[in-house]
C-alpha positions as CSV (number, residue, x, y, z in Angstrom):
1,X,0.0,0.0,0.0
2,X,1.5,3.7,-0.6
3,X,0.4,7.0,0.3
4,X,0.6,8.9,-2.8
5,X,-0.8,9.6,-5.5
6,X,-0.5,6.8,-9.3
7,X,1.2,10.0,-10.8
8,X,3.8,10.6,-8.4
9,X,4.1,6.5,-7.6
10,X,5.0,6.5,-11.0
11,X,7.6,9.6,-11.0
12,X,9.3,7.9,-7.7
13,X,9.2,4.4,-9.9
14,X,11.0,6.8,-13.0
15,X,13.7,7.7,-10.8
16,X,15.1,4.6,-9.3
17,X,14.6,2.7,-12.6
18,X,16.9,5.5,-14.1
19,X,19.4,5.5,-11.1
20,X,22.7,5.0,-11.8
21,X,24.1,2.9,-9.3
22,X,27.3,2.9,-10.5
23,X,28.1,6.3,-10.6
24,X,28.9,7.8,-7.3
25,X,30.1,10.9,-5.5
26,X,32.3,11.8,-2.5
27,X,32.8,14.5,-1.2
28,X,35.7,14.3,0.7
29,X,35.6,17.5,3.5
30,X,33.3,20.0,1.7
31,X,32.2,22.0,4.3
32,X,30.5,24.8,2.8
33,X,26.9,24.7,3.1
34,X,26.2,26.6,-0.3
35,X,28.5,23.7,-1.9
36,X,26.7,20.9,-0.3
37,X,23.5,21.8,-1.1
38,X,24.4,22.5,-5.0
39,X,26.2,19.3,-5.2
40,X,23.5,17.1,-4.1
41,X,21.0,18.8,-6.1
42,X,23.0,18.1,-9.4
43,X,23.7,14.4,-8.1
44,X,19.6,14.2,-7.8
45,X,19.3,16.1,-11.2
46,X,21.7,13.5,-13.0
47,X,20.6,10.4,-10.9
48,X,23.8,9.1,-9.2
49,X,23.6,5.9,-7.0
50,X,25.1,7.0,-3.5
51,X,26.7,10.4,-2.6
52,X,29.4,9.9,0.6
53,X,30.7,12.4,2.5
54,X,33.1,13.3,5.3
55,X,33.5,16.5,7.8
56,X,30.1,16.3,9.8
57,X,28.0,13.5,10.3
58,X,25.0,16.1,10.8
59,X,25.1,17.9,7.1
60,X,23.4,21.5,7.2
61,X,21.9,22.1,4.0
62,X,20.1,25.0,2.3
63,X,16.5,23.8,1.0
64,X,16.2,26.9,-1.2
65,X,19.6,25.5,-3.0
66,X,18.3,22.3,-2.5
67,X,14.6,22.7,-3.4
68,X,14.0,19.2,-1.7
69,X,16.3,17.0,-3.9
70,X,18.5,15.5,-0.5
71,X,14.9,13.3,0.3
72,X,15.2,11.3,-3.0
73,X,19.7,10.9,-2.6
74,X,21.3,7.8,-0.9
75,X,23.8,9.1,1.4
76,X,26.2,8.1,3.5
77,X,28.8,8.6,5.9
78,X,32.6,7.7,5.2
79,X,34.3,7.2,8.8
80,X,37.4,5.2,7.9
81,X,38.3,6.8,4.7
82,X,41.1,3.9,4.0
83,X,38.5,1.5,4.8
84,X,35.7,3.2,2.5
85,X,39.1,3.3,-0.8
86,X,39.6,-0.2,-0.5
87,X,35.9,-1.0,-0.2
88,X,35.1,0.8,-3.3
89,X,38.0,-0.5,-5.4
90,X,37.6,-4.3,-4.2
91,X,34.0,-3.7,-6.0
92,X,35.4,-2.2,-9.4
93,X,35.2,1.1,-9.1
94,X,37.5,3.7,-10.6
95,X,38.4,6.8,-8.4
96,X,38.4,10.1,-10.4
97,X,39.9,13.1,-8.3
98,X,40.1,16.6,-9.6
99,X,43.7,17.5,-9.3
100,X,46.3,19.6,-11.4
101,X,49.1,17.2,-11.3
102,X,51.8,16.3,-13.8
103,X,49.1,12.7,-14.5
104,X,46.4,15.3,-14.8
105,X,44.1,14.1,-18.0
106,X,41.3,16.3,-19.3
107,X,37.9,15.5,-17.7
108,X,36.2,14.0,-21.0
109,X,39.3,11.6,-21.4
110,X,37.5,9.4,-18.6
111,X,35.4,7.0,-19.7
112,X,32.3,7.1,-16.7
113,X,30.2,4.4,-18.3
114,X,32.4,2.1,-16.0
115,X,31.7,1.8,-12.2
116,X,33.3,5.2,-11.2
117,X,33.6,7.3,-8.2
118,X,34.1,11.1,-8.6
119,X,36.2,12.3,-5.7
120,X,35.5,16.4,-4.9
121,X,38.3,17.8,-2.3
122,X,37.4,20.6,-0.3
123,X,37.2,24.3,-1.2
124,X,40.7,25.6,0.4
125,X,42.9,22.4,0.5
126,X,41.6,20.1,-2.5
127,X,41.4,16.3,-2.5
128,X,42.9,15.2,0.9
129,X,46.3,12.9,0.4
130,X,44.6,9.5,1.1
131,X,42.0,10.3,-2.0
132,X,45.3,11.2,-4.2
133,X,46.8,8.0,-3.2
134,X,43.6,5.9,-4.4
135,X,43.2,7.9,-7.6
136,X,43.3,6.0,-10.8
137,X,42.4,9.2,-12.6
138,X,43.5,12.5,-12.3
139,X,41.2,14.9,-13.9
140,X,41.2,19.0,-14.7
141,X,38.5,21.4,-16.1
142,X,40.1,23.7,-18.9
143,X,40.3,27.0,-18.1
144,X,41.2,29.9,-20.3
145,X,40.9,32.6,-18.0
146,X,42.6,34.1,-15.0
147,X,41.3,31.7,-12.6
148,X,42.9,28.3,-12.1
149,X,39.7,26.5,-10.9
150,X,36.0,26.1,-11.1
151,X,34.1,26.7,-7.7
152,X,33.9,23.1,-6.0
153,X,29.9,22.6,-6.3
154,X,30.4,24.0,-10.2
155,X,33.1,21.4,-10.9
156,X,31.0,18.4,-9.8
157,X,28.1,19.9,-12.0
158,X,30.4,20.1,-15.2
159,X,32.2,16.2,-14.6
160,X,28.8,14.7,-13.7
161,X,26.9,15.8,-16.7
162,X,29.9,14.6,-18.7
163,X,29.0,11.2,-17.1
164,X,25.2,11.6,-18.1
165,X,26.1,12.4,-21.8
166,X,28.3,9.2,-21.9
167,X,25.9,7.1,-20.3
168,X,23.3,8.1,-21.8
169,X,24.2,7.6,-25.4
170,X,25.2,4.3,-24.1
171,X,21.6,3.6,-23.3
172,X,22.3,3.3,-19.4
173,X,19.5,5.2,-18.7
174,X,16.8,2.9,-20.2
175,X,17.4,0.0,-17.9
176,X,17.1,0.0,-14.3
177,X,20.6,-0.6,-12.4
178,X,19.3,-1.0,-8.9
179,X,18.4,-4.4,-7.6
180,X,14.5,-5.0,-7.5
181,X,14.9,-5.5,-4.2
182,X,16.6,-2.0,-3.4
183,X,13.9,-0.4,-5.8
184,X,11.0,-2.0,-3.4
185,X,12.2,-1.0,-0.4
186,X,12.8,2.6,-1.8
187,X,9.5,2.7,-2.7
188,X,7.9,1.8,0.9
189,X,10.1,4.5,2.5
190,X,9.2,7.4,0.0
191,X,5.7,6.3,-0.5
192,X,4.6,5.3,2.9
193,X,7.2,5.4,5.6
194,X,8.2,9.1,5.1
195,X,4.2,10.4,4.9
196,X,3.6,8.0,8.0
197,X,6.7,9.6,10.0
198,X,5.8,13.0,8.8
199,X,2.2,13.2,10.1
């Protein structure tokens, strides 16, 4: 039984068939609230399959950056960070990092229809030295103007939508990634659970 309404069972239904679950996001000690709350609305507006994180366990977001997306986003909190790298890697994944470094390739070069996890360092500091040391990619946004870098949250927004045009023309939209089992259970929380706990 759900809660809601066939039109927006159906749009909940859209999103986790279309979920990539092998395209994921860390964000390894971004700590600005602005930047949080624009990176997890582009990793709802592209569809990734987890978004980790590290700083606080307690993330402050802005809802009007936001505009609801961090309901329908699985998170989750990276406490051993060497642990969470050899986790990720044992499964497949490839780590991309954003760093200017004498390996640095452009950002298209990468192919992200392959199990891949796109590392975001911090705004002052960058990737932290344990994120470095798992890289297998090293990636850079062209710039032709004075500035060296994109703004963190702007960054994520430019690589991820790279991944959505690759996996998109590869047709990994059209089939659902998620287990059925993950997709049911999904469905009970946003459909019953969440308008049960919230009344």
């Amino acid at each position: 039984m759900y809660l809601v309404t066939p039109e927006r069972l159906e749009k909940m239904k859209r999103i986790l068939q279309t979920r990539q679950n092998t395209l994921r996001v860390f964000m390894d000690y971004v700590y600005s609230h602005h930047n949080l709350s624009a990176i997890v609305r582009t990793c709802d507006a592209v569809n990734v399959g987890k978004l980790y994180y590290r700083h606080q366990k307690k993330v402050k977001l802005n809802n009007e950056i936001t505009m609801g997306a961090h309901k329908w986003i699985f998170t989750e909190y990276v406490e051993d960070i060497e642990k969470f790298y050899q986790n990720i890697k044992s499964k497949g994944y490839q780590v991309v990092v954003t760093l200017l470094d004498k390996d640095t390739i452009d950002f298209r070069e990468v192919d992200y229809t392959k199990p891949t996890l796109i590392v975001l360092g911090n705004e002052v500091d960058g990737a932290s030295e344990v994120s470095i040391k798992y890289a297998d990619k090293k990636v850079i946004i062209p710039m032709y103007g004075m500035s060296q870098s994109l703004n963190v949250s702007v960054a994520n927004a430019v690589i991820l939508y790279e991944a959505q045009r690759q996996r998109a023309a590869k047709g990994m939209y059209d089939k659902p990634s998620l287990p059925p089992e993950i997709i049911e259970k999904t469905l009970r929380k946003w459909a019953y659970e969440d308008i049960i706990n919230k009344n």
